[in-house]
Structures are given as C-alpha cells and as structure tokens.
PyMOL Python script that loads the backbone (N, CA, C, O; Angstrom):
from pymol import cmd

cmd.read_pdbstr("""\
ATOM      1  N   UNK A   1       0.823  -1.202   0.000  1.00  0.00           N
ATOM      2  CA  UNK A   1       0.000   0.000   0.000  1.00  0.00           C
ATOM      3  C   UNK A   1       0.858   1.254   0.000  1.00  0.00           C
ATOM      4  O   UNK A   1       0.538   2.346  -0.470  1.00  0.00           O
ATOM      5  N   UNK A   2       1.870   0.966   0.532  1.00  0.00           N
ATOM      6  CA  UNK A   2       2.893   2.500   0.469  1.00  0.00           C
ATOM      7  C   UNK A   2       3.216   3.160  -0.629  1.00  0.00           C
ATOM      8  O   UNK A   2       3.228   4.388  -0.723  1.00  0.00           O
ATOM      9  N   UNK A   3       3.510   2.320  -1.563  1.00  0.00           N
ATOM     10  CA  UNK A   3       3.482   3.050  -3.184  1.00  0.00           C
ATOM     11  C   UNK A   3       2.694   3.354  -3.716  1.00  0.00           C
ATOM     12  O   UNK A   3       3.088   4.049  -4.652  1.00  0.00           O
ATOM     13  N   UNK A   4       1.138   3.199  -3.690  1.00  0.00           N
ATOM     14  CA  UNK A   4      -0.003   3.746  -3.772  1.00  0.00           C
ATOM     15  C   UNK A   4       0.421   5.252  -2.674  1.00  0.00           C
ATOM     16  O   UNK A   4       0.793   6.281  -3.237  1.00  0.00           O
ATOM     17  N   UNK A   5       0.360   5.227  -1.830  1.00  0.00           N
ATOM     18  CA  UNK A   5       0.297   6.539  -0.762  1.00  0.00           C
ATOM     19  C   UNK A   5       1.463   7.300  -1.154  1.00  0.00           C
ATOM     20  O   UNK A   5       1.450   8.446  -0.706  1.00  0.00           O
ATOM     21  N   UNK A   6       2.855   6.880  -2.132  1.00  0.00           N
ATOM     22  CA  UNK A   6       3.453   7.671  -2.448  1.00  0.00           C
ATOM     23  C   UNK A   6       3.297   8.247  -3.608  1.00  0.00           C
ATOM     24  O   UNK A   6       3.431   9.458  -3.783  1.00  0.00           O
ATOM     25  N   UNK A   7       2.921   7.203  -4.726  1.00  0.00           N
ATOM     26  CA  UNK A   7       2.360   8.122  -6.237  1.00  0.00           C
ATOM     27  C   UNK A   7       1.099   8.921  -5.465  1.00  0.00           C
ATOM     28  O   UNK A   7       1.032  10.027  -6.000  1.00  0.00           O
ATOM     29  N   UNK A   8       0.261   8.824  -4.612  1.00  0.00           N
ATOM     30  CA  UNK A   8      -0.726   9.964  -4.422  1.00  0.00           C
ATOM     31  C   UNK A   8      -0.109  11.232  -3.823  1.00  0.00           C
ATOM     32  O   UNK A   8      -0.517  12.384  -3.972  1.00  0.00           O
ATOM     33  N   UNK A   9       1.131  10.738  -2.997  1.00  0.00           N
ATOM     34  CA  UNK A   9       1.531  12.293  -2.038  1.00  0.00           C
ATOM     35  C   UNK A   9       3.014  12.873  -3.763  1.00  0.00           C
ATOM     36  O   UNK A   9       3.795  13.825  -3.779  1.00  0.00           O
ATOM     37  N   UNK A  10       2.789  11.849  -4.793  1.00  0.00           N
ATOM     38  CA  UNK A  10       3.462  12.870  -6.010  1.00  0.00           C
ATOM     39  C   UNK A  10       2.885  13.736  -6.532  1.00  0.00           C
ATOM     40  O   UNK A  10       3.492  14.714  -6.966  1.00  0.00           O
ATOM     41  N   UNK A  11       1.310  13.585  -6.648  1.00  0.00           N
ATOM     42  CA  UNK A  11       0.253  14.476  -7.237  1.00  0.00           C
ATOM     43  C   UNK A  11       0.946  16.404  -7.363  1.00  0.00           C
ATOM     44  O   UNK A  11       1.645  16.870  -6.463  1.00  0.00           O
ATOM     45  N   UNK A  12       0.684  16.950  -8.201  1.00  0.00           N
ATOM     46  CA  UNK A  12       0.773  18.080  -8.305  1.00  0.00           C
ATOM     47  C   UNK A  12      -0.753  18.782  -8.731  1.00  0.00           C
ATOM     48  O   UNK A  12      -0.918  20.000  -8.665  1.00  0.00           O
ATOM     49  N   UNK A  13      -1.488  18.140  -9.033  1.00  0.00           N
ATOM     50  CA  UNK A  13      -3.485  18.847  -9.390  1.00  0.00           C
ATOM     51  C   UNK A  13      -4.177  18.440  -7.834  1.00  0.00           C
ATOM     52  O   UNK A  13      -4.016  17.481  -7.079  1.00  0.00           O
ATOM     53  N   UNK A  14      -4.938  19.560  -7.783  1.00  0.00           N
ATOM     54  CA  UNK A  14      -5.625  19.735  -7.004  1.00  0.00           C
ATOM     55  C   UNK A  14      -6.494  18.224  -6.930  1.00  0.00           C
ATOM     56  O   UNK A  14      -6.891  17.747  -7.993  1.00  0.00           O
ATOM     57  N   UNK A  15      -6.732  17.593  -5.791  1.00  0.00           N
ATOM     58  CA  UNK A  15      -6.999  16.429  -5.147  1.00  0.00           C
ATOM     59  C   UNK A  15      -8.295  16.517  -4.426  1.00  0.00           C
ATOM     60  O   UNK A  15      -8.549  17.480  -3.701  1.00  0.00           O
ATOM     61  N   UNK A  16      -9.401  15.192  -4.674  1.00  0.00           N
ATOM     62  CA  UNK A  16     -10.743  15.672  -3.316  1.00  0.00           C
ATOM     63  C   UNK A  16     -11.259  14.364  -3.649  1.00  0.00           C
ATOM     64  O   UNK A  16     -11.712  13.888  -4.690  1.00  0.00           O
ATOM     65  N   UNK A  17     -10.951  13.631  -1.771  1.00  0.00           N
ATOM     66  CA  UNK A  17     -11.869  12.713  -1.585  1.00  0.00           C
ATOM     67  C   UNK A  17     -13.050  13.035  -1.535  1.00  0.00           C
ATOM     68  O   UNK A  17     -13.359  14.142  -1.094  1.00  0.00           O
ATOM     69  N   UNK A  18     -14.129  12.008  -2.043  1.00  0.00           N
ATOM     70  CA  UNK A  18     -15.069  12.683  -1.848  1.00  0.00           C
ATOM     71  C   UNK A  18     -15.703  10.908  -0.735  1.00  0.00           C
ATOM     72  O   UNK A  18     -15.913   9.845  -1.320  1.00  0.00           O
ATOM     73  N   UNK A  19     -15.816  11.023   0.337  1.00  0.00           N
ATOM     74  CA  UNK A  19     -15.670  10.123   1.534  1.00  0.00           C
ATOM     75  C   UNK A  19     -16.888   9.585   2.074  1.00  0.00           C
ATOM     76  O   UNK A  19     -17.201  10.156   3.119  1.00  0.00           O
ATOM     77  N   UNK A  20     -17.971   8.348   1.584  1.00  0.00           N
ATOM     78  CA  UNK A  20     -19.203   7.664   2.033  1.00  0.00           C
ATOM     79  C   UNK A  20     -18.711   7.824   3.754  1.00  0.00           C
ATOM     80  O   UNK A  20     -17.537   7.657   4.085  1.00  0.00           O
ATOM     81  N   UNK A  21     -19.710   8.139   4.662  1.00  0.00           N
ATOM     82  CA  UNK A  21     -19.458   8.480   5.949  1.00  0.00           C
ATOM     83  C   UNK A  21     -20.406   6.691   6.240  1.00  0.00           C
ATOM     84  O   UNK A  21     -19.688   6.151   7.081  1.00  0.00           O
ATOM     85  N   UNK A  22     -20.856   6.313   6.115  1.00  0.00           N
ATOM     86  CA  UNK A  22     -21.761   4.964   6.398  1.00  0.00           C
ATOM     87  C   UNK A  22     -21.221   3.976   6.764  1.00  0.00           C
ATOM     88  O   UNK A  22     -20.397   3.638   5.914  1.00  0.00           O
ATOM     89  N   UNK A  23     -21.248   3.138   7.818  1.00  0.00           N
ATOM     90  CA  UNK A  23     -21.028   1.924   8.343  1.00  0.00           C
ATOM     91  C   UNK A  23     -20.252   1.356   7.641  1.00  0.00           C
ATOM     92  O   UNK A  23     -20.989   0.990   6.725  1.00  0.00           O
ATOM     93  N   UNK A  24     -18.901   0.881   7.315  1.00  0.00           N
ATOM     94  CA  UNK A  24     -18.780  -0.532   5.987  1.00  0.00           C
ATOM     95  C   UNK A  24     -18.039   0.411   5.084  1.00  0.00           C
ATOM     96  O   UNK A  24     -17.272  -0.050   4.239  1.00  0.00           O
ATOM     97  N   UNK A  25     -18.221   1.707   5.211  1.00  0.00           N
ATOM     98  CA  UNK A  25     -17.018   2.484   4.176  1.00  0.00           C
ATOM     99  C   UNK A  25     -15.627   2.296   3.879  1.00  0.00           C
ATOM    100  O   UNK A  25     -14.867   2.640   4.783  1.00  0.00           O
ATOM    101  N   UNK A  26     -15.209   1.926   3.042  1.00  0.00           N
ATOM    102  CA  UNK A  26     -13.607   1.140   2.524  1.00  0.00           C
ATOM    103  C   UNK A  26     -12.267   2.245   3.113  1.00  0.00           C
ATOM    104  O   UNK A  26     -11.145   1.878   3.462  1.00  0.00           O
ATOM    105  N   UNK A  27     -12.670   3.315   3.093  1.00  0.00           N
ATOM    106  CA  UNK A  27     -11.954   4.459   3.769  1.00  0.00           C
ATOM    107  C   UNK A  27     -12.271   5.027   5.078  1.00  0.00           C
ATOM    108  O   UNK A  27     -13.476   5.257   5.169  1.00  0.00           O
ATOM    109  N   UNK A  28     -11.536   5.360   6.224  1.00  0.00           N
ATOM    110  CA  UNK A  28     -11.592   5.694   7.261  1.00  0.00           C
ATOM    111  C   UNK A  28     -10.993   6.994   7.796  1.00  0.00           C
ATOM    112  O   UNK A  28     -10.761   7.929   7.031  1.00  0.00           O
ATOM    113  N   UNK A  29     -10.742   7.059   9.106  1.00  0.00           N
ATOM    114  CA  UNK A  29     -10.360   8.395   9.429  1.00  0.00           C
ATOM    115  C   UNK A  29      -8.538   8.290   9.219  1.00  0.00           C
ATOM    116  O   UNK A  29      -7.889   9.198   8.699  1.00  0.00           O
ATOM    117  N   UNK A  30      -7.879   6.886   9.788  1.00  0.00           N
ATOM    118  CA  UNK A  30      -6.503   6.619   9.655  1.00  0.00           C
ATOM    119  C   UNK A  30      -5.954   7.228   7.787  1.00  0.00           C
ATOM    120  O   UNK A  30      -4.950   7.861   7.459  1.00  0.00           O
ATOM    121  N   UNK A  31      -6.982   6.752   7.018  1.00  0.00           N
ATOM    122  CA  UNK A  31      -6.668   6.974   5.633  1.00  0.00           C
ATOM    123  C   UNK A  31      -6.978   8.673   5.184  1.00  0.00           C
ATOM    124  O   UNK A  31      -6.205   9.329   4.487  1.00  0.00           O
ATOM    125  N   UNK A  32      -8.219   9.165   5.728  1.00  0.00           N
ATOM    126  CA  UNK A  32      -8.164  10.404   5.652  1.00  0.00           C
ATOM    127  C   UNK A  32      -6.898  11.330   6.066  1.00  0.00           C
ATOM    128  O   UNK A  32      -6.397  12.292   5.483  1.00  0.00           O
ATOM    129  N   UNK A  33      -6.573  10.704   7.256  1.00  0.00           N
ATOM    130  CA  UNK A  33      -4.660  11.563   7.998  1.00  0.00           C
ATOM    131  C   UNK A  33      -3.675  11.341   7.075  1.00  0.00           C
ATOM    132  O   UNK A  33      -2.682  12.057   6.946  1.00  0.00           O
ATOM    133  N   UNK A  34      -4.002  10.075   6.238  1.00  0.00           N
ATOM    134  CA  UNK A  34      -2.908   9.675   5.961  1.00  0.00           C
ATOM    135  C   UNK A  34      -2.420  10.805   4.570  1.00  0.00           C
ATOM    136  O   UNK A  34      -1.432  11.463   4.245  1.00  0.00           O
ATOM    137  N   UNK A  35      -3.781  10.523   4.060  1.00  0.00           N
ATOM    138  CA  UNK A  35      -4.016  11.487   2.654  1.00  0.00           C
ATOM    139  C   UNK A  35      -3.609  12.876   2.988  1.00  0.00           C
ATOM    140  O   UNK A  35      -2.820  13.317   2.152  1.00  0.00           O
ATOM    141  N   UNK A  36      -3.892  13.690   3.926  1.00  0.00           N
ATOM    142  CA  UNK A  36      -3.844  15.177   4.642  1.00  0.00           C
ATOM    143  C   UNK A  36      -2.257  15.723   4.563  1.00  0.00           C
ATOM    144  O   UNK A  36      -1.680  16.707   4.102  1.00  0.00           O
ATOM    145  N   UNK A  37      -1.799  14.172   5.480  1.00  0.00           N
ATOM    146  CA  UNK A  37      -0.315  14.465   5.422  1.00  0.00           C
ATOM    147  C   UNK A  37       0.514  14.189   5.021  1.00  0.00           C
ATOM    148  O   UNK A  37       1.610  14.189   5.582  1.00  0.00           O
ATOM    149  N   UNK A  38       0.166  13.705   3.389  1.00  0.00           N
ATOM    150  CA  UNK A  38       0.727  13.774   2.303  1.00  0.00           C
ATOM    151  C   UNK A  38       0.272  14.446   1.244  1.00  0.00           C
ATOM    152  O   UNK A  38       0.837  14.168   0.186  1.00  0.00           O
ATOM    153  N   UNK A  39      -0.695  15.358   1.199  1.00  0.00           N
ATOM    154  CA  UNK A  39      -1.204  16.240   0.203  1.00  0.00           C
ATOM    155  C   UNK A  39      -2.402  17.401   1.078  1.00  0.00           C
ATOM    156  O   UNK A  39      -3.623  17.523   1.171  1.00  0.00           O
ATOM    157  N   UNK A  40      -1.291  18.022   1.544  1.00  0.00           N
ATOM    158  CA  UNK A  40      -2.347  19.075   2.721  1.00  0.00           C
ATOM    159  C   UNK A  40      -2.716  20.141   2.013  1.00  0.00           C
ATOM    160  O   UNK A  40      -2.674  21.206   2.629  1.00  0.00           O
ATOM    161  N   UNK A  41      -3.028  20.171   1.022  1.00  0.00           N
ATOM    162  CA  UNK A  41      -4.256  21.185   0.665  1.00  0.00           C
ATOM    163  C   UNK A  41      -4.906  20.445  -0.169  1.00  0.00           C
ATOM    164  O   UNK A  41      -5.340  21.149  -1.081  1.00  0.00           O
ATOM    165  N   UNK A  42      -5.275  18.965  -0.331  1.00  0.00           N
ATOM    166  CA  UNK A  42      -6.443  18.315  -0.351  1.00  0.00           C
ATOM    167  C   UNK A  42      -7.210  18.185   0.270  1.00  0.00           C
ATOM    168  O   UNK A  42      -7.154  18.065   1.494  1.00  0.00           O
ATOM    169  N   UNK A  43      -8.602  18.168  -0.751  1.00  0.00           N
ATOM    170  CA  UNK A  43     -10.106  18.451   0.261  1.00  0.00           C
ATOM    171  C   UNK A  43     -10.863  17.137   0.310  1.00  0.00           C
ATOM    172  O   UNK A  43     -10.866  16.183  -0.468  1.00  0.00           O
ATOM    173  N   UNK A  44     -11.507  17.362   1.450  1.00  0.00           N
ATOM    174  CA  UNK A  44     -12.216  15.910   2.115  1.00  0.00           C
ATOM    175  C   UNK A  44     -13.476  16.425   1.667  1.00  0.00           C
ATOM    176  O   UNK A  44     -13.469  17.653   1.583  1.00  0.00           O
ATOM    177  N   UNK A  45     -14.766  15.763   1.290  1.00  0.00           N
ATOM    178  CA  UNK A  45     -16.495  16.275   1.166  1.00  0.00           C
ATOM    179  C   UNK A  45     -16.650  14.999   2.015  1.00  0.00           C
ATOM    180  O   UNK A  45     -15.868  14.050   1.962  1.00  0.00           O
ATOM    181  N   UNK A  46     -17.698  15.069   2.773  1.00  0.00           N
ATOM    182  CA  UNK A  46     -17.826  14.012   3.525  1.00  0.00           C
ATOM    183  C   UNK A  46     -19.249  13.845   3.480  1.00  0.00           C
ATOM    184  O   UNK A  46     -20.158  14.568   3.886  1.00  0.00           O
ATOM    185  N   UNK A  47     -19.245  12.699   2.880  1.00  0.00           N
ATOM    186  CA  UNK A  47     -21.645  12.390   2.344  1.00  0.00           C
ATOM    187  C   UNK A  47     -21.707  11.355   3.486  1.00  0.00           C
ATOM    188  O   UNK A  47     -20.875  10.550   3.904  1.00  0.00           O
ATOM    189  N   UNK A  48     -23.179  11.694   3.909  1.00  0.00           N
ATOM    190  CA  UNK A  48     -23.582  11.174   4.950  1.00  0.00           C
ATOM    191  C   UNK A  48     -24.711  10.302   4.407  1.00  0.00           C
ATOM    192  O   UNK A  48     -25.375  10.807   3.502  1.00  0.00           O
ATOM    193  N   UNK A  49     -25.046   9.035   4.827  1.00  0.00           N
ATOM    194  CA  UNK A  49     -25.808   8.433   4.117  1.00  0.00           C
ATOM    195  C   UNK A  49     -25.619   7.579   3.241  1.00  0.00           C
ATOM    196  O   UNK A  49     -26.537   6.901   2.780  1.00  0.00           O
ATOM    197  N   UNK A  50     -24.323   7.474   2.852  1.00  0.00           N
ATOM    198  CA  UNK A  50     -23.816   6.991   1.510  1.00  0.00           C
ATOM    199  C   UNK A  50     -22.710   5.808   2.133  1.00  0.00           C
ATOM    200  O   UNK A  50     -22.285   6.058   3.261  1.00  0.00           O
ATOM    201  N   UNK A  51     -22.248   4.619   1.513  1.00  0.00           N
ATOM    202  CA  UNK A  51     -21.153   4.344   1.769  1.00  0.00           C
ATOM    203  C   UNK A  51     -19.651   3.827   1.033  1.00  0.00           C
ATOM    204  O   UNK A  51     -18.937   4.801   0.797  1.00  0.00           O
ATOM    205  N   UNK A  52     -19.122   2.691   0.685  1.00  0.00           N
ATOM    206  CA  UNK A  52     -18.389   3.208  -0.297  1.00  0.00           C
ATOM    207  C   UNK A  52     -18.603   3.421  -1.490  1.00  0.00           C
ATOM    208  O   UNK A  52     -17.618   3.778  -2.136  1.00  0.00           O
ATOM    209  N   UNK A  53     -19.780   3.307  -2.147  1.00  0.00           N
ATOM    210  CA  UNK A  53     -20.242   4.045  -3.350  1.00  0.00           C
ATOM    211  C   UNK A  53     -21.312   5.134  -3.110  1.00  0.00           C
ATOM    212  O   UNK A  53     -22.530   5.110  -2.930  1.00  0.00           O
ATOM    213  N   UNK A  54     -20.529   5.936  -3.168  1.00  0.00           N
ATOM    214  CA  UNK A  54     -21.143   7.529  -2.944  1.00  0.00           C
ATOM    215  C   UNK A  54     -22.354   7.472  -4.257  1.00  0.00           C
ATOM    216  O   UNK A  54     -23.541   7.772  -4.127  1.00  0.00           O
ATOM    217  N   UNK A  55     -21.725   7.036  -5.436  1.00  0.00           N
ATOM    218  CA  UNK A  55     -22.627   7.331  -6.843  1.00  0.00           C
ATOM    219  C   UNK A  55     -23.660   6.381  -6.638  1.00  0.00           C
ATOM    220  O   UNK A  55     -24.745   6.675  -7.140  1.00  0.00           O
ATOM    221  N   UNK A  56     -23.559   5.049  -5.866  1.00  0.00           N
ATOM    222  CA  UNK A  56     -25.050   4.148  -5.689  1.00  0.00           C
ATOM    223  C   UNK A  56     -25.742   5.263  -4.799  1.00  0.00           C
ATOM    224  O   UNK A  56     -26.746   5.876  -5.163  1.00  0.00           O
ATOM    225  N   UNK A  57     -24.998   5.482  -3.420  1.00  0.00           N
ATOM    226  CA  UNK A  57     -25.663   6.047  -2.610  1.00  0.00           C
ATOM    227  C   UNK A  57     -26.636   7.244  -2.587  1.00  0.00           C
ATOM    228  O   UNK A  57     -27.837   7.332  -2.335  1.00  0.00           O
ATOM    229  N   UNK A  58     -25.583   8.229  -2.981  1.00  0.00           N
ATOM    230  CA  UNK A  58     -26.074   9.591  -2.966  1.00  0.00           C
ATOM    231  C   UNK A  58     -25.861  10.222  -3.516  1.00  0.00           C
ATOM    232  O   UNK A  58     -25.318  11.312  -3.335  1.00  0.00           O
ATOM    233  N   UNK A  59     -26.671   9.131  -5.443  1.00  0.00           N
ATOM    234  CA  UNK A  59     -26.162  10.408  -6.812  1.00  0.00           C
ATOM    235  C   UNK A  59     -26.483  11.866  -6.754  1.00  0.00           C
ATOM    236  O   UNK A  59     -25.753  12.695  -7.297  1.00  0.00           O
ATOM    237  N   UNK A  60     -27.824  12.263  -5.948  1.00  0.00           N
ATOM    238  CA  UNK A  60     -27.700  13.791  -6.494  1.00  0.00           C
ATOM    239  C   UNK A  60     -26.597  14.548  -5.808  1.00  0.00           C
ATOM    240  O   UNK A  60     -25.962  15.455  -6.347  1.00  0.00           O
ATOM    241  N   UNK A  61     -26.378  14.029  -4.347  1.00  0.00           N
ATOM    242  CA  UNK A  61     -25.056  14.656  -3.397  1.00  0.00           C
ATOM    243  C   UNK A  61     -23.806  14.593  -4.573  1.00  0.00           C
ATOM    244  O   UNK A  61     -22.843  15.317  -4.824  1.00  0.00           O
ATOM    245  N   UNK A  62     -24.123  13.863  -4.908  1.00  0.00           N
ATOM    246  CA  UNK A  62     -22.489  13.579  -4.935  1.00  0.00           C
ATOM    247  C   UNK A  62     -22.415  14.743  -7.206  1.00  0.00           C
ATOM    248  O   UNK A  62     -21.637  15.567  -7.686  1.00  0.00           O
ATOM    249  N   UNK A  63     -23.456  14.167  -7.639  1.00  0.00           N
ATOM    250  CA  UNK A  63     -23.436  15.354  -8.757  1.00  0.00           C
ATOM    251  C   UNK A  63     -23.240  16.857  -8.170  1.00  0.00           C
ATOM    252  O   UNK A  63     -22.625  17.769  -8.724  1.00  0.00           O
ATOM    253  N   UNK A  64     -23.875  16.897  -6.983  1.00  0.00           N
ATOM    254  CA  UNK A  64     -24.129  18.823  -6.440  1.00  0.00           C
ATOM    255  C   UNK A  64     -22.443  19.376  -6.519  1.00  0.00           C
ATOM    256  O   UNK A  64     -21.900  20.409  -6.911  1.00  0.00           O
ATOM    257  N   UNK A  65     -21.756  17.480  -5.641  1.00  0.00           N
ATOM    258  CA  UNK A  65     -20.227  17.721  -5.465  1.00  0.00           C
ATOM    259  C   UNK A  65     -19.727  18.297  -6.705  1.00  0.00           C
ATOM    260  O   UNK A  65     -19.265  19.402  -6.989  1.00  0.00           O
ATOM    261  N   UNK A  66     -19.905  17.458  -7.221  1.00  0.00           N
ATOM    262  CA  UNK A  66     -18.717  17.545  -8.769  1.00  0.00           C
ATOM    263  C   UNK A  66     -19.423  18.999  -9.242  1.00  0.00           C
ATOM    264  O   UNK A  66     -18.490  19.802  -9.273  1.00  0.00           O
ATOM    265  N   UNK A  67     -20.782  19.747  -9.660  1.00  0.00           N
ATOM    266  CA  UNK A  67     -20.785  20.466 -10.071  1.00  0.00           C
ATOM    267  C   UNK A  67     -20.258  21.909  -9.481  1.00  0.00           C
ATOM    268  O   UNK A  67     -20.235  22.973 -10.099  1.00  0.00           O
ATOM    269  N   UNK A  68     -19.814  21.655  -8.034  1.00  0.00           N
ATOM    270  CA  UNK A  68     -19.517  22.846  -7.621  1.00  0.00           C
ATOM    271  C   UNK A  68     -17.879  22.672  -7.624  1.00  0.00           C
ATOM    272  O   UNK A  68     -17.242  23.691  -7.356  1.00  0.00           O
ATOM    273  N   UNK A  69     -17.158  21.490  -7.898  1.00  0.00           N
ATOM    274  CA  UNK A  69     -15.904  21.210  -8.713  1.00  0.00           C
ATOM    275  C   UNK A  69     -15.320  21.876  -9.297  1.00  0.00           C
ATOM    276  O   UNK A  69     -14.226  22.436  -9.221  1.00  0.00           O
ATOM    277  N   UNK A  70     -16.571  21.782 -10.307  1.00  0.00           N
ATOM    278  CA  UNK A  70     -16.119  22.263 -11.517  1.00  0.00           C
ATOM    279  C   UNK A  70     -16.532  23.785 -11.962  1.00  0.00           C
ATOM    280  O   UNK A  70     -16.472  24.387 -13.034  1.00  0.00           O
ATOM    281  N   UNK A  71     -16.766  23.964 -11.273  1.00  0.00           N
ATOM    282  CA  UNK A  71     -17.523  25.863 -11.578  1.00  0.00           C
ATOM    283  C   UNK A  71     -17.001  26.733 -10.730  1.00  0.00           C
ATOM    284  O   UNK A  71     -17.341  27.915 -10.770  1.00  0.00           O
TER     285      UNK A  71
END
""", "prot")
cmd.dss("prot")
cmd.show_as("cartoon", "prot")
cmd.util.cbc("prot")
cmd.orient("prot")
C-alpha cells in the first residue's frame, strides 16, 4: 500500500476525496490523515448516508459535489 500513498503524495493537481461516511465504508479516518499528510491542501467532502459508493448512494449529493468542482 505505500506506493499507492506515495504516487498519491506525487500528485501536483488539485486532489478531493469525496468520503461515504456509512457503516462498511472502505476508507476511514486513519486513511483520511494519511491522505492530509501527504497532500495538505487536499479536500475531504464528507456524504452522509452513503457508503463506499457515494454514486449508488447519494447520486444527487455527490453530482451537487462535482458540479460545484467544476464551476
């Protein structure tokens, strides 16, 4: 897993988990730190309701996400 966490802390473009908060979510808070403090001006959105598929979960949340992304 460390070479995954190091090609991500190589990134130079702006970065955003976008993080299912629900029971059973594949990502946690250890992985959120981990991400932070290797790319600290990456942004966390955190959907509630959803779990690790944000797009099963909570397509319109998660479209509102991306459209305010991108605008």
């Amino acid at each position: 897993m460390s070479d995954l966490w190091d090609t991500l802390g190589s990134l130079t473009m702006p970065v955003t988990l976008v993080r299912g908060m629900a029971r059973g979510s594949v990502v946690d808070d250890e992985d959120v730190r981990e991400l932070l403090s290797r790319l600290p001006g990456a942004t966390v959105v955190r959907v509630e309701g959803a779990g690790h598929s944000v797009q099963g979960d909570q397509p319109v949340v998660l479209a509102e996400i991306l459209d305010e992304l991108t605008t």
